[in-house]
C-alpha positions as CSV (number, residue, x, y, z in Angstrom):
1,X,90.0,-99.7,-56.6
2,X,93.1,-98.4,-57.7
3,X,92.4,-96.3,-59.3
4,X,90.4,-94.5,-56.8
5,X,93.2,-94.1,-54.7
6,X,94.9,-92.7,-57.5
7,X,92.3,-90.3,-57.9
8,X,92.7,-89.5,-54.1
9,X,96.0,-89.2,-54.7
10,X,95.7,-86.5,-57.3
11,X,93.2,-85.1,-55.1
12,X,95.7,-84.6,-52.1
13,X,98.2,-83.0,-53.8
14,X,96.1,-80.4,-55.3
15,X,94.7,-79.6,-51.9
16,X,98.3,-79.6,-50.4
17,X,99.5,-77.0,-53.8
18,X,96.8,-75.2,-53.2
19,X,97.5,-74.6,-49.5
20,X,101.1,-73.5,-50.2
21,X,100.1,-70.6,-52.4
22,X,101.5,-67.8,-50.8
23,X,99.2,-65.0,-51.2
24,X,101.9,-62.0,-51.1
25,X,103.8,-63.1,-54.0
26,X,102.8,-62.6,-57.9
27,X,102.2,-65.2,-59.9
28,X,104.5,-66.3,-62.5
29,X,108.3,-66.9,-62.4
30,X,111.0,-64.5,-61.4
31,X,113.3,-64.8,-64.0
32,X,114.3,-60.7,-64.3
33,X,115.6,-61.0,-60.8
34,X,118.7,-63.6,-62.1
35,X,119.4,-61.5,-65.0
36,X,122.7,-59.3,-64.6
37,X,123.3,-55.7,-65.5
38,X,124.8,-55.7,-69.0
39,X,127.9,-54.0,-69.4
40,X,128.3,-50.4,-70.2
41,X,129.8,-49.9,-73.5
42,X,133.2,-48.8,-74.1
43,X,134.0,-46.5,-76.6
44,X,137.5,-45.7,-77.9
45,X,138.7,-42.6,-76.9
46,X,139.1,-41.3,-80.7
47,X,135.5,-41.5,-81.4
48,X,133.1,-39.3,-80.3
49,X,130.0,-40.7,-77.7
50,X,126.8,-41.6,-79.4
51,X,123.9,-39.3,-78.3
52,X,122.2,-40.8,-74.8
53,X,118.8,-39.4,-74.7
54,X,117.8,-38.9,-70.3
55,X,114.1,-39.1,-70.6
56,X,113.8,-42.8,-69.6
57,X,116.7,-43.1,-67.6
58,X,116.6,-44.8,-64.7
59,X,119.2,-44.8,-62.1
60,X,121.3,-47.5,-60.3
61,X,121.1,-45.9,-57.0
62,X,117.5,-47.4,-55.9
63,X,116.6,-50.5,-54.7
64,X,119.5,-52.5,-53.7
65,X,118.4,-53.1,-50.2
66,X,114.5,-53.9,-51.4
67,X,113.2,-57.2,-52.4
68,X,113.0,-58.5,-55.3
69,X,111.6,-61.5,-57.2
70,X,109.8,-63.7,-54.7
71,X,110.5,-61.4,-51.7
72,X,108.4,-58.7,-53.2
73,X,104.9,-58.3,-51.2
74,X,102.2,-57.2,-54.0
75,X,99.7,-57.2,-51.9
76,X,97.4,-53.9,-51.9
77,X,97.2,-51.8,-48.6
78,X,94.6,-51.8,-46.5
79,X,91.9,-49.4,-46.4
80,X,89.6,-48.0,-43.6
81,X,86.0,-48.8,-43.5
82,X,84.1,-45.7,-42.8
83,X,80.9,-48.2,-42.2
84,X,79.7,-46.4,-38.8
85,X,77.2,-43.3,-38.9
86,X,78.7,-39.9,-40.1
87,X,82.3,-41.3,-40.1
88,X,84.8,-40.1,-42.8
89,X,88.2,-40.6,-43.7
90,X,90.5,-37.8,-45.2
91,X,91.6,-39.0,-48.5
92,X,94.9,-38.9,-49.3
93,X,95.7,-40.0,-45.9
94,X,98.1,-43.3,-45.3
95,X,97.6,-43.3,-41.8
96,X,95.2,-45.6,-40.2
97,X,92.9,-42.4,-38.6
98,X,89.1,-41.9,-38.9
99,X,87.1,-39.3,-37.8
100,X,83.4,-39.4,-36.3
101,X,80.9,-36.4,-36.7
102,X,78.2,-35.6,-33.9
103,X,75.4,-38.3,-34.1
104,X,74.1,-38.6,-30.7
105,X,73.0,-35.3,-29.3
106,X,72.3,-36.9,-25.9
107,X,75.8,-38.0,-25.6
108,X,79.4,-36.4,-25.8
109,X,80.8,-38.1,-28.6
110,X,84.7,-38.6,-27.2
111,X,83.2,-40.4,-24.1
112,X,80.7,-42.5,-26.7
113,X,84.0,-43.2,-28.5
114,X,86.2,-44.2,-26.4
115,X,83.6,-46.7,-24.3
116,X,83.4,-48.4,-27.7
117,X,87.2,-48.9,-27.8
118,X,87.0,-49.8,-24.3
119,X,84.6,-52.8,-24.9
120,X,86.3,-53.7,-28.1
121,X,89.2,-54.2,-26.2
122,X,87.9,-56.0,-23.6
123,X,85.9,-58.3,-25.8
124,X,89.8,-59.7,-26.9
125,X,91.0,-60.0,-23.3
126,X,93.0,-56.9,-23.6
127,X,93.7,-54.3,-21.1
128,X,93.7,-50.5,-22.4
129,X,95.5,-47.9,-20.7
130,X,95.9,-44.1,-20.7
131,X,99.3,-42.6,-21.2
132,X,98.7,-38.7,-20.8
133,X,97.0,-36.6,-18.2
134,X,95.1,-34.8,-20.8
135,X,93.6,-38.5,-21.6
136,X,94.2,-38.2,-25.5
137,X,96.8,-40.8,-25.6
138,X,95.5,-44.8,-24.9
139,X,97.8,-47.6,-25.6
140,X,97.0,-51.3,-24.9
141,X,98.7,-54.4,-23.7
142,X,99.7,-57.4,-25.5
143,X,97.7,-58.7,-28.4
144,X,98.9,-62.4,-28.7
145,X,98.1,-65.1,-31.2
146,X,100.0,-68.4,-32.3
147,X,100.0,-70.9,-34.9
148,X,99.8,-74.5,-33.6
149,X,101.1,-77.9,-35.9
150,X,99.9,-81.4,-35.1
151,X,97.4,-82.8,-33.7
152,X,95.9,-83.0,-30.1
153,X,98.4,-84.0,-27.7
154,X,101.3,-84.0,-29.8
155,X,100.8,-79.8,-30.9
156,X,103.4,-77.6,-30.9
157,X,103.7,-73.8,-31.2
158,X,104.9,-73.6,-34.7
159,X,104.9,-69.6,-34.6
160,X,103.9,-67.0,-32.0
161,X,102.9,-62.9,-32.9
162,X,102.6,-60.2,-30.4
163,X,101.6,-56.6,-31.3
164,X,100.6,-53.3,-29.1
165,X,99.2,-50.2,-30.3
166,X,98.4,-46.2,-29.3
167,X,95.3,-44.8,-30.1
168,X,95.6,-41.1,-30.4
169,X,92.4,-38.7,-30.2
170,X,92.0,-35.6,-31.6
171,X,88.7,-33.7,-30.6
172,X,87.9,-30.4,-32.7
173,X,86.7,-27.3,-30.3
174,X,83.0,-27.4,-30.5
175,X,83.6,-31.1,-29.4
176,X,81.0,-32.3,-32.4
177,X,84.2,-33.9,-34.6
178,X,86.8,-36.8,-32.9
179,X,89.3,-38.5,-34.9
180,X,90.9,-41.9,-33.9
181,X,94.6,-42.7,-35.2
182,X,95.9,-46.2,-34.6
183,X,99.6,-47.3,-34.5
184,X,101.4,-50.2,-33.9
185,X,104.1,-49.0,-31.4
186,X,105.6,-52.9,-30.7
187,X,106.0,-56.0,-32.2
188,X,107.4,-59.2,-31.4
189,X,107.4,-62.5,-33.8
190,X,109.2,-65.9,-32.7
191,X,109.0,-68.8,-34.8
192,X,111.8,-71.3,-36.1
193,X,113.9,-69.0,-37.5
194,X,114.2,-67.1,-33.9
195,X,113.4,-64.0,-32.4
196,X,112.1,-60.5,-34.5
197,X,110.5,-57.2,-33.6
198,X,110.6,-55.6,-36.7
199,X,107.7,-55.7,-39.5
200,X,107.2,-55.1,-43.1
201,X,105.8,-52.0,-43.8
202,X,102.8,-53.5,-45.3
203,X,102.1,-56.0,-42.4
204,X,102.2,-53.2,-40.3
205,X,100.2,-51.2,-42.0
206,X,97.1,-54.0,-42.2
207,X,97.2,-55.0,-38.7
208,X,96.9,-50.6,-38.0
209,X,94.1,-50.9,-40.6
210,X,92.9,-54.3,-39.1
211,X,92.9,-52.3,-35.5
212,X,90.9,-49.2,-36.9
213,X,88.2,-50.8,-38.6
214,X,87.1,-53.2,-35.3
215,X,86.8,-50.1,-33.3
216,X,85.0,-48.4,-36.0
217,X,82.7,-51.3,-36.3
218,X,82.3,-51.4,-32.5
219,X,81.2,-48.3,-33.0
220,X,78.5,-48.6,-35.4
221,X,77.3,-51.6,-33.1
222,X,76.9,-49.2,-30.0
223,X,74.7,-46.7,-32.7
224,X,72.7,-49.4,-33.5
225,X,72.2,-50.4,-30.2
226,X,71.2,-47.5,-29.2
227,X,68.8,-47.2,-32.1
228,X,67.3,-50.0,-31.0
229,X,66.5,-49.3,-27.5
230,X,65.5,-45.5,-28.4
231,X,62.7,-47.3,-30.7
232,X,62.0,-49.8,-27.6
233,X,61.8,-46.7,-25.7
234,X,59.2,-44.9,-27.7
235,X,57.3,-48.6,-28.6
236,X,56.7,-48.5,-24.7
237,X,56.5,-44.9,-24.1
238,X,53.0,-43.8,-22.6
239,X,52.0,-40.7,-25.0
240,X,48.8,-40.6,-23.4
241,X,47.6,-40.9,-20.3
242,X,44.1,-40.4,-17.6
243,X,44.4,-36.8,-15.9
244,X,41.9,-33.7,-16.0
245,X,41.6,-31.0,-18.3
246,X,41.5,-27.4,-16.5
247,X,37.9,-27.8,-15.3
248,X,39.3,-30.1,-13.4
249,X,37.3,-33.2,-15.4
250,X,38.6,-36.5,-15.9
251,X,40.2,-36.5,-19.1
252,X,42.9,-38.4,-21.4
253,X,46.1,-35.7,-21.5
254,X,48.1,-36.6,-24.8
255,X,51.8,-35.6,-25.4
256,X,50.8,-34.0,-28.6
257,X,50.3,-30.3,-29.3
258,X,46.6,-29.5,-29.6
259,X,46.9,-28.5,-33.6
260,X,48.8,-31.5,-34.3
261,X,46.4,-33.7,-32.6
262,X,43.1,-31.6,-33.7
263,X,44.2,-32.0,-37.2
264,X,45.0,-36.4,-36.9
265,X,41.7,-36.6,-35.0
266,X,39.4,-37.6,-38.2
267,X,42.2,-40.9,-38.8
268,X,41.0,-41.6,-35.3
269,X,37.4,-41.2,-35.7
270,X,37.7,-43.0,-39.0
271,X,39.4,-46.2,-37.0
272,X,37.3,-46.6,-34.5
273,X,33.6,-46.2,-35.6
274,X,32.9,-42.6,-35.5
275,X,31.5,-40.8,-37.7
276,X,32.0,-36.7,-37.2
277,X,28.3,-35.0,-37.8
278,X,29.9,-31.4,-36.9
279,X,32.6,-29.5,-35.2
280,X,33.5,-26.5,-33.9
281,X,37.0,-25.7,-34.5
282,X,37.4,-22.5,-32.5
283,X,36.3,-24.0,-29.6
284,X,38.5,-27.5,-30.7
285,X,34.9,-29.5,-30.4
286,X,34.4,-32.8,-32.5
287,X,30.5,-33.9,-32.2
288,X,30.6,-37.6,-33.7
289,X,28.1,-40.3,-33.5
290,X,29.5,-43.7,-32.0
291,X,28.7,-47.1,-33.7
292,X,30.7,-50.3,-32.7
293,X,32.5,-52.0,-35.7
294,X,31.1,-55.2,-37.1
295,X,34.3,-57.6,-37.2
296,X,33.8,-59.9,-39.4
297,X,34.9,-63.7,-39.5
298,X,37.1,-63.0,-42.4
299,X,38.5,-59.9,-40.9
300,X,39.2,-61.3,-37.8
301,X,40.9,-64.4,-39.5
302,X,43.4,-61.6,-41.6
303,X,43.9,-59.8,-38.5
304,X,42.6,-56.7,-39.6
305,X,39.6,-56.5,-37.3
306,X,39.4,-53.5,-35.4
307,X,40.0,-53.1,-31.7
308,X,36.6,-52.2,-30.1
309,X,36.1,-49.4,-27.7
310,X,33.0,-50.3,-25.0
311,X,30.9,-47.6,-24.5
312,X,27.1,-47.5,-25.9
313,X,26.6,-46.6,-29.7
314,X,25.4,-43.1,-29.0
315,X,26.1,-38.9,-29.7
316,X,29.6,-37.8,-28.0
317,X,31.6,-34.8,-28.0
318,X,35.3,-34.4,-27.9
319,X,36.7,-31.2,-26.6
320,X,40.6,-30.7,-26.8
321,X,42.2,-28.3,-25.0
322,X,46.0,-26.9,-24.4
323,X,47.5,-27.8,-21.2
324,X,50.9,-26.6,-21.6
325,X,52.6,-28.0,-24.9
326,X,50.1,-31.4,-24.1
327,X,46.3,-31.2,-25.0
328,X,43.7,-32.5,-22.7
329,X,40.7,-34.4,-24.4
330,X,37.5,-34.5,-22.7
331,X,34.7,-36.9,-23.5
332,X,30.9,-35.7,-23.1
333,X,28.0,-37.6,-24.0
334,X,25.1,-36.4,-26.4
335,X,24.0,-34.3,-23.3
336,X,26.9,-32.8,-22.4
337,X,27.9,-34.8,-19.4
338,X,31.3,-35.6,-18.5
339,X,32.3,-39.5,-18.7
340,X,33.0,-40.6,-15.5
341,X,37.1,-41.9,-14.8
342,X,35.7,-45.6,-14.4
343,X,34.8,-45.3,-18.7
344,X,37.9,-43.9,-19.1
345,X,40.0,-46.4,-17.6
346,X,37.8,-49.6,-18.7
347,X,38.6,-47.9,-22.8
348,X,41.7,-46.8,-21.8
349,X,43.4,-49.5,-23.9
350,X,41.9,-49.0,-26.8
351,X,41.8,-45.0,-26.7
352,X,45.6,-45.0,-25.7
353,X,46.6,-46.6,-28.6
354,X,44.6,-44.8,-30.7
355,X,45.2,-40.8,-29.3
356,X,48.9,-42.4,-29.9
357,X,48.7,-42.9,-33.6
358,X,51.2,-46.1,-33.3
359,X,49.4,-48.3,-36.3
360,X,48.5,-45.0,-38.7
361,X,52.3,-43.8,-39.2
Protein backbone atom coordinates (compact mmCIF):
# COMPACT_ATOMS: atom_id res chain seq x y z
CA UNK A 1 0.00 0.00 0.00
CA UNK A 2 2.81 2.21 0.44
CA UNK A 3 4.25 1.91 -1.90
CA UNK A 4 1.48 2.74 -4.27
CA UNK A 5 1.21 6.01 -2.92
CA UNK A 6 4.72 6.36 -3.40
CA UNK A 7 4.28 5.55 -6.87
CA UNK A 8 1.39 8.25 -6.99
CA UNK A 9 3.60 10.31 -5.51
CA UNK A 10 6.22 10.09 -8.21
CA UNK A 11 3.38 10.19 -10.50
CA UNK A 12 2.24 13.83 -9.32
CA UNK A 13 5.22 15.44 -9.46
CA UNK A 14 6.03 14.41 -12.92
CA UNK A 15 2.63 15.70 -14.08
CA UNK A 16 3.12 18.99 -12.03
CA UNK A 17 7.18 19.30 -13.91
CA UNK A 18 5.63 18.61 -16.77
CA UNK A 19 2.99 21.34 -16.51
CA UNK A 20 5.59 23.97 -15.62
CA UNK A 21 7.58 23.62 -18.82
CA UNK A 22 7.53 26.75 -20.29
CA UNK A 23 7.33 26.37 -23.91
CA UNK A 24 9.26 29.81 -24.99
CA UNK A 25 12.36 28.99 -23.31
CA UNK A 26 15.29 26.59 -24.61
CA UNK A 27 16.15 23.81 -22.95
CA UNK A 28 19.24 23.52 -21.03
CA UNK A 29 20.82 25.93 -18.53
CA UNK A 30 21.80 29.50 -19.03
CA UNK A 31 25.11 29.61 -17.77
CA UNK A 32 26.68 32.15 -20.68
CA UNK A 33 24.26 34.77 -19.49
CA UNK A 34 26.39 34.92 -15.73
CA UNK A 35 29.57 34.95 -17.40
CA UNK A 36 31.32 38.48 -17.50
CA UNK A 37 33.13 40.26 -20.23
CA UNK A 38 36.86 39.42 -19.80
CA UNK A 39 39.05 42.28 -19.60
CA UNK A 40 40.71 43.93 -22.52
CA UNK A 41 44.38 43.44 -22.45
CA UNK A 42 46.74 46.08 -21.62
CA UNK A 43 49.72 46.35 -23.34
CA UNK A 44 52.66 48.58 -22.34
CA UNK A 45 53.10 51.43 -24.17
CA UNK A 46 56.75 50.40 -25.43
CA UNK A 47 55.56 47.42 -27.20
CA UNK A 48 53.97 47.39 -30.22
CA UNK A 49 50.00 45.95 -30.45
CA UNK A 50 49.62 42.41 -31.52
CA UNK A 51 47.79 42.04 -34.92
CA UNK A 52 43.68 42.01 -34.30
CA UNK A 53 42.19 40.36 -37.26
CA UNK A 54 38.11 42.26 -37.74
CA UNK A 55 36.54 39.41 -39.64
CA UNK A 56 34.76 37.94 -36.55
CA UNK A 57 34.38 40.77 -34.58
CA UNK A 58 31.48 41.40 -32.92
CA UNK A 59 30.58 44.57 -31.35
CA UNK A 60 29.49 45.67 -27.70
CA UNK A 61 26.98 48.00 -28.87
CA UNK A 62 23.94 45.34 -29.45
CA UNK A 63 21.82 43.78 -27.17
CA UNK A 64 21.96 45.39 -23.87
CA UNK A 65 18.30 46.12 -23.59
CA UNK A 66 17.27 42.41 -25.11
CA UNK A 67 16.77 39.33 -23.16
CA UNK A 68 18.95 37.03 -22.40
CA UNK A 69 19.14 33.57 -20.85
CA UNK A 70 15.73 32.58 -19.72
CA UNK A 71 14.02 35.72 -20.93
CA UNK A 72 14.85 34.86 -24.49
CA UNK A 73 11.55 33.62 -26.58
CA UNK A 74 12.82 30.88 -29.06
CA UNK A 75 9.78 30.21 -30.22
CA UNK A 76 9.45 30.28 -34.30
CA UNK A 77 6.94 32.93 -35.84
CA UNK A 78 3.89 32.22 -36.98
CA UNK A 79 3.02 31.58 -40.43
CA UNK A 80 -0.14 32.13 -42.63
CA UNK A 81 -2.14 29.24 -43.82
CA UNK A 82 -3.03 29.88 -47.41
CA UNK A 83 -5.66 26.74 -46.95
CA UNK A 84 -8.71 28.60 -48.76
CA UNK A 85 -9.15 28.30 -52.74
CA UNK A 86 -6.72 30.38 -54.92
CA UNK A 87 -5.25 32.17 -51.80
CA UNK A 88 -1.50 33.11 -51.77
CA UNK A 89 0.84 34.78 -49.61
CA UNK A 90 3.81 36.94 -50.84
CA UNK A 91 6.88 35.41 -49.61
CA UNK A 92 9.16 37.36 -48.02
CA UNK A 93 6.43 39.13 -46.28
CA UNK A 94 6.42 39.50 -42.22
CA UNK A 95 3.16 40.90 -42.12
CA UNK A 96 0.15 38.96 -41.30
CA UNK A 97 -1.65 39.79 -45.11
CA UNK A 98 -3.08 37.20 -47.56
CA UNK A 99 -4.44 37.70 -50.78
CA UNK A 100 -7.57 35.87 -52.43
CA UNK A 101 -7.81 35.44 -56.36
CA UNK A 102 -11.23 35.39 -58.15
CA UNK A 103 -13.08 32.03 -57.48
CA UNK A 104 -16.65 32.71 -57.57
CA UNK A 105 -17.65 34.33 -60.81
CA UNK A 106 -21.21 34.84 -59.52
CA UNK A 107 -19.96 36.86 -56.68
CA UNK A 108 -17.72 40.05 -56.10
CA UNK A 109 -15.08 38.73 -54.24
CA UNK A 110 -14.48 41.89 -51.59
CA UNK A 111 -18.21 41.61 -50.62
CA UNK A 112 -17.60 37.48 -50.41
CA UNK A 113 -14.64 38.43 -48.21
CA UNK A 114 -15.58 40.57 -46.03
CA UNK A 115 -19.10 38.67 -45.07
CA UNK A 116 -16.67 35.94 -44.08
CA UNK A 117 -14.95 38.28 -41.64
CA UNK A 118 -18.16 39.50 -40.72
CA UNK A 119 -19.50 36.04 -39.46
CA UNK A 120 -16.12 35.08 -38.17
CA UNK A 121 -16.39 37.83 -35.94
CA UNK A 122 -19.68 37.40 -34.91
CA UNK A 123 -19.26 33.74 -34.24
CA UNK A 124 -16.73 35.18 -31.08
CA UNK A 125 -19.23 37.76 -29.89
CA UNK A 126 -17.34 40.45 -31.45
CA UNK A 127 -18.58 43.61 -33.06
CA UNK A 128 -16.71 44.80 -36.41
CA UNK A 129 -16.70 48.23 -37.44
CA UNK A 130 -15.72 50.38 -40.44
CA UNK A 131 -13.32 53.20 -39.94
CA UNK A 132 -13.10 54.94 -43.53
CA UNK A 133 -15.61 56.18 -45.91
CA UNK A 134 -13.98 54.37 -48.71
CA UNK A 135 -14.85 51.09 -46.38
CA UNK A 136 -11.23 49.62 -46.74
CA UNK A 137 -10.40 50.12 -43.13
CA UNK A 138 -12.40 47.57 -40.42
CA UNK A 139 -11.34 47.36 -36.89
CA UNK A 140 -13.07 45.42 -34.17
CA UNK A 141 -13.97 45.63 -30.51
CA UNK A 142 -12.55 43.94 -27.63
CA UNK A 143 -11.38 40.33 -27.86
CA UNK A 144 -11.33 39.26 -24.16
CA UNK A 145 -10.14 36.05 -22.55
CA UNK A 146 -8.97 35.13 -18.82
CA UNK A 147 -7.32 32.52 -16.96
CA UNK A 148 -9.31 31.33 -13.93
CA UNK A 149 -7.47 29.34 -10.59
CA UNK A 150 -9.43 27.15 -8.22
CA UNK A 151 -12.18 25.49 -8.23
CA UNK A 152 -16.03 26.22 -8.48
CA UNK A 153 -17.04 28.65 -6.13
CA UNK A 154 -13.83 29.55 -4.77
CA UNK A 155 -12.29 30.77 -8.72
CA UNK A 156 -10.54 33.66 -9.13
CA UNK A 157 -9.28 35.59 -12.18
CA UNK A 158 -5.71 34.73 -12.06
CA UNK A 159 -4.92 36.76 -15.48
CA UNK A 160 -7.08 38.69 -17.88
CA UNK A 161 -5.91 39.56 -22.03
CA UNK A 162 -7.61 41.93 -24.19
CA UNK A 163 -6.59 42.61 -27.82
CA UNK A 164 -8.18 44.68 -30.95
CA UNK A 165 -7.27 44.64 -34.37
CA UNK A 166 -7.60 46.53 -38.12
CA UNK A 167 -8.15 44.74 -41.00
CA UNK A 168 -6.98 46.57 -43.97
CA UNK A 169 -8.18 45.59 -47.69
CA UNK A 170 -6.50 46.21 -50.66
CA UNK A 171 -8.61 45.33 -53.90
CA UNK A 172 -6.46 45.34 -57.37
CA UNK A 173 -8.44 47.34 -60.32
CA UNK A 174 -10.02 44.60 -62.25
CA UNK A 175 -11.51 43.77 -58.67
CA UNK A 176 -10.48 39.77 -59.32
CA UNK A 177 -7.38 40.00 -56.49
CA UNK A 178 -8.25 41.29 -52.52
CA UNK A 179 -5.63 41.16 -49.97
CA UNK A 180 -6.43 41.13 -46.15
CA UNK A 181 -3.67 42.61 -43.67
CA UNK A 182 -4.31 42.03 -39.91
CA UNK A 183 -2.86 44.17 -37.07
CA UNK A 184 -3.14 44.29 -33.57
CA UNK A 185 -3.64 48.01 -32.97
CA UNK A 186 -4.40 47.52 -28.80
CA UNK A 187 -3.54 45.47 -26.14
CA UNK A 188 -4.27 45.32 -22.60
CA UNK A 189 -2.88 42.40 -20.00
CA UNK A 190 -3.68 42.55 -16.05
CA UNK A 191 -2.61 39.83 -13.99
CA UNK A 192 -0.70 39.93 -10.51
CA UNK A 193 1.99 41.80 -11.39
CA UNK A 194 -0.49 44.77 -12.58
CA UNK A 195 -1.47 46.55 -15.41
CA UNK A 196 0.39 46.29 -19.24
CA UNK A 197 -0.43 47.22 -22.81
CA UNK A 198 2.58 46.49 -24.38
CA UNK A 199 3.54 42.96 -26.12
CA UNK A 200 6.47 41.02 -27.22
CA UNK A 201 7.05 41.28 -30.63
CA UNK A 202 6.55 37.67 -31.09
CA UNK A 203 3.23 37.41 -29.12
CA UNK A 204 2.06 40.06 -31.23
CA UNK A 205 2.91 38.70 -34.14
CA UNK A 206 1.03 35.04 -33.42
CA UNK A 207 -2.16 36.48 -32.26
CA UNK A 208 -1.90 38.84 -36.02
CA UNK A 209 -1.14 35.40 -37.52
CA UNK A 210 -3.73 33.67 -35.09
CA UNK A 211 -6.32 36.46 -36.46
CA UNK A 212 -5.45 35.96 -40.26
CA UNK A 213 -5.69 32.42 -40.49
CA UNK A 214 -9.53 32.16 -38.75
CA UNK A 215 -10.71 34.52 -41.37
CA UNK A 216 -8.89 32.67 -44.04
CA UNK A 217 -10.44 29.49 -42.81
CA UNK A 218 -13.85 31.18 -42.55
CA UNK A 219 -13.31 31.67 -45.87
CA UNK A 220 -12.59 28.43 -47.24
CA UNK A 221 -15.82 27.26 -45.14
CA UNK A 222 -18.11 29.79 -47.10
CA UNK A 223 -16.34 28.11 -50.54
CA UNK A 224 -17.25 24.97 -49.45
CA UNK A 225 -20.48 25.84 -48.62
CA UNK A 226 -21.19 27.06 -51.42
CA UNK A 227 -19.83 24.04 -53.24
CA UNK A 228 -22.14 22.23 -51.54
CA UNK A 229 -25.32 23.90 -52.29
CA UNK A 230 -24.20 24.56 -56.03
CA UNK A 231 -24.04 20.56 -56.30
CA UNK A 232 -27.59 20.40 -54.23
CA UNK A 233 -28.62 22.79 -56.79
CA UNK A 234 -27.76 20.86 -59.89
CA UNK A 235 -28.69 17.26 -57.82
CA UNK A 236 -32.26 18.89 -57.89
CA UNK A 237 -32.18 20.84 -60.98
CA UNK A 238 -34.85 19.79 -63.62
CA UNK A 239 -32.63 19.32 -66.95
CA UNK A 240 -35.48 18.02 -68.63
CA UNK A 241 -38.86 18.66 -68.70
CA UNK A 242 -42.69 17.88 -70.68
CA UNK A 243 -43.25 20.77 -73.48
CA UNK A 244 -43.69 20.53 -77.37
CA UNK A 245 -41.33 20.41 -80.03
CA UNK A 246 -42.08 23.08 -82.93
CA UNK A 247 -44.99 21.03 -84.37
CA UNK A 248 -46.41 21.90 -81.58
CA UNK A 249 -46.35 17.84 -80.24
CA UNK A 250 -45.98 16.86 -76.76
CA UNK A 251 -42.48 16.31 -76.29
CA UNK A 252 -39.67 16.03 -73.42
CA UNK A 253 -37.44 19.61 -74.00
CA UNK A 254 -33.82 18.75 -72.52
CA UNK A 255 -31.39 21.49 -71.40
CA UNK A 256 -28.71 19.99 -73.62
CA UNK A 257 -27.62 21.01 -77.03
CA UNK A 258 -28.96 18.77 -79.71
CA UNK A 259 -25.20 17.36 -80.73
CA UNK A 260 -24.38 16.82 -77.26
CA UNK A 261 -27.42 14.96 -76.61
CA UNK A 262 -27.66 13.13 -80.12
CA UNK A 263 -24.19 11.89 -79.58
CA UNK A 264 -25.07 10.47 -75.45
CA UNK A 265 -28.29 8.98 -76.87
CA UNK A 266 -26.94 5.26 -77.47
CA UNK A 267 -25.80 5.28 -73.32
CA UNK A 268 -29.47 5.91 -72.97
CA UNK A 269 -30.73 3.39 -75.33
CA UNK A 270 -28.19 0.95 -73.92
CA UNK A 271 -29.77 1.56 -70.19
CA UNK A 272 -33.03 1.28 -70.68
CA UNK A 273 -33.77 -1.72 -73.06
CA UNK A 274 -33.47 -0.35 -76.55
CA UNK A 275 -31.86 -1.55 -78.98
CA UNK A 276 -31.19 1.07 -82.07
CA UNK A 277 -32.14 -0.98 -85.57
CA UNK A 278 -31.34 2.42 -87.70
CA UNK A 279 -31.08 6.14 -87.70
CA UNK A 280 -31.11 8.92 -89.61
CA UNK A 281 -28.72 11.43 -88.43
CA UNK A 282 -29.47 14.30 -90.76
CA UNK A 283 -32.90 14.30 -89.81
CA UNK A 284 -31.59 13.53 -85.84
CA UNK A 285 -33.99 10.19 -85.95
CA UNK A 286 -33.14 7.17 -83.69
CA UNK A 287 -35.56 4.08 -84.81
CA UNK A 288 -35.00 1.52 -81.75
CA UNK A 289 -36.97 -1.47 -80.81
CA UNK A 290 -38.25 -1.42 -77.05
CA UNK A 291 -38.00 -4.55 -74.77
CA UNK A 292 -38.53 -4.23 -70.97
CA UNK A 293 -35.45 -5.40 -68.83
CA UNK A 294 -35.62 -8.64 -66.97
CA UNK A 295 -34.52 -7.73 -63.27
CA UNK A 296 -33.38 -10.33 -61.80
CA UNK A 297 -33.56 -11.48 -58.07
CA UNK A 298 -29.86 -11.10 -57.71
CA UNK A 299 -29.80 -7.80 -59.48
CA UNK A 300 -32.44 -6.39 -57.58
CA UNK A 301 -30.76 -7.65 -54.25
CA UNK A 302 -27.26 -5.67 -55.51
CA UNK A 303 -29.20 -2.77 -56.46
CA UNK A 304 -28.26 -2.75 -59.90
CA UNK A 305 -31.61 -3.54 -61.37
CA UNK A 306 -32.71 -1.11 -63.86
CA UNK A 307 -35.51 1.37 -63.50
CA UNK A 308 -38.23 0.32 -65.91
CA UNK A 309 -39.94 2.60 -68.32
CA UNK A 310 -43.90 1.42 -68.99
CA UNK A 311 -44.79 1.56 -72.35
CA UNK A 312 -45.42 -1.78 -74.52
CA UNK A 313 -42.25 -3.68 -75.99
CA UNK A 314 -42.71 -2.41 -79.52
CA UNK A 315 -40.85 -0.19 -82.65
CA UNK A 316 -40.35 3.65 -81.62
CA UNK A 317 -38.79 6.58 -83.06
CA UNK A 318 -37.02 9.34 -81.41
CA UNK A 319 -36.71 12.61 -83.21
CA UNK A 320 -34.54 15.47 -81.66
CA UNK A 321 -34.85 18.66 -82.63
CA UNK A 322 -33.14 22.35 -81.77
CA UNK A 323 -35.32 24.67 -79.90
CA UNK A 324 -33.02 27.34 -79.18
CA UNK A 325 -29.73 26.07 -77.32
CA UNK A 326 -32.33 23.06 -75.70
CA UNK A 327 -33.43 20.06 -77.98
CA UNK A 328 -36.92 18.83 -78.05
CA UNK A 329 -37.35 14.97 -78.22
CA UNK A 330 -40.31 13.54 -79.69
CA UNK A 331 -41.49 9.98 -79.25
CA UNK A 332 -43.49 8.15 -82.25
CA UNK A 333 -44.56 4.72 -82.23
CA UNK A 334 -43.65 2.07 -85.07
CA UNK A 335 -46.33 3.96 -87.10
CA UNK A 336 -45.36 7.23 -86.69
CA UNK A 337 -47.81 8.48 -84.26
CA UNK A 338 -47.16 10.89 -81.65
CA UNK A 339 -47.35 9.55 -77.83
CA UNK A 340 -49.92 11.15 -76.29
CA UNK A 341 -48.81 13.73 -72.91
CA UNK A 342 -50.62 11.18 -70.56
CA UNK A 343 -47.35 8.40 -71.62
CA UNK A 344 -45.18 11.06 -71.17
CA UNK A 345 -45.99 12.08 -67.82
CA UNK A 346 -46.75 8.36 -66.41
CA UNK A 347 -42.57 7.63 -67.77
CA UNK A 348 -41.68 10.85 -67.07
CA UNK A 349 -39.65 9.58 -64.00
CA UNK A 350 -37.76 7.28 -65.49
CA UNK A 351 -37.06 9.28 -68.90
CA UNK A 352 -36.07 12.40 -66.82
CA UNK A 353 -33.44 10.77 -65.17
CA UNK A 354 -32.26 9.17 -67.99
CA UNK A 355 -32.36 12.30 -70.89
CA UNK A 356 -30.38 13.85 -67.64
CA UNK A 357 -27.47 11.47 -67.69
CA UNK A 358 -27.15 11.74 -63.64
CA UNK A 359 -25.99 7.89 -63.00
CA UNK A 360 -23.63 7.61 -66.48
CA UNK A 361 -21.13 10.62 -65.48
Amino acid sequence: MNRRIFYFSLLSLAITGCGSVNNKTAMGDFEYAKEQEAQKIVIPDNLDNPKEAKDFFITDDINHQGPIGVNVDVRAPSLVLPVASSSRVVPGTQSAKIWFDQVLEDTDLNTFIREALKEQLASDNVILTTVDSSDSVLESEWYHSEVLSGYWLFESVESSESLRFRFLFETKPHGRSVAVTVELIDYMRTDQSGASKTMDIIDKQRAEMAMLNEIVAQVDFKYRLKQRENRLMRANQKFVTIGENVEAEPAYIAEIDIEMLWSNMPLFFADYGFEITDLNESKKIYFVDFVKPDNSLWAVIWGDDTPIIDVDDAKYQFVLADLDGKTSVTLYDGNGNVLPVETLERIFPVMEAGLSFRDAF
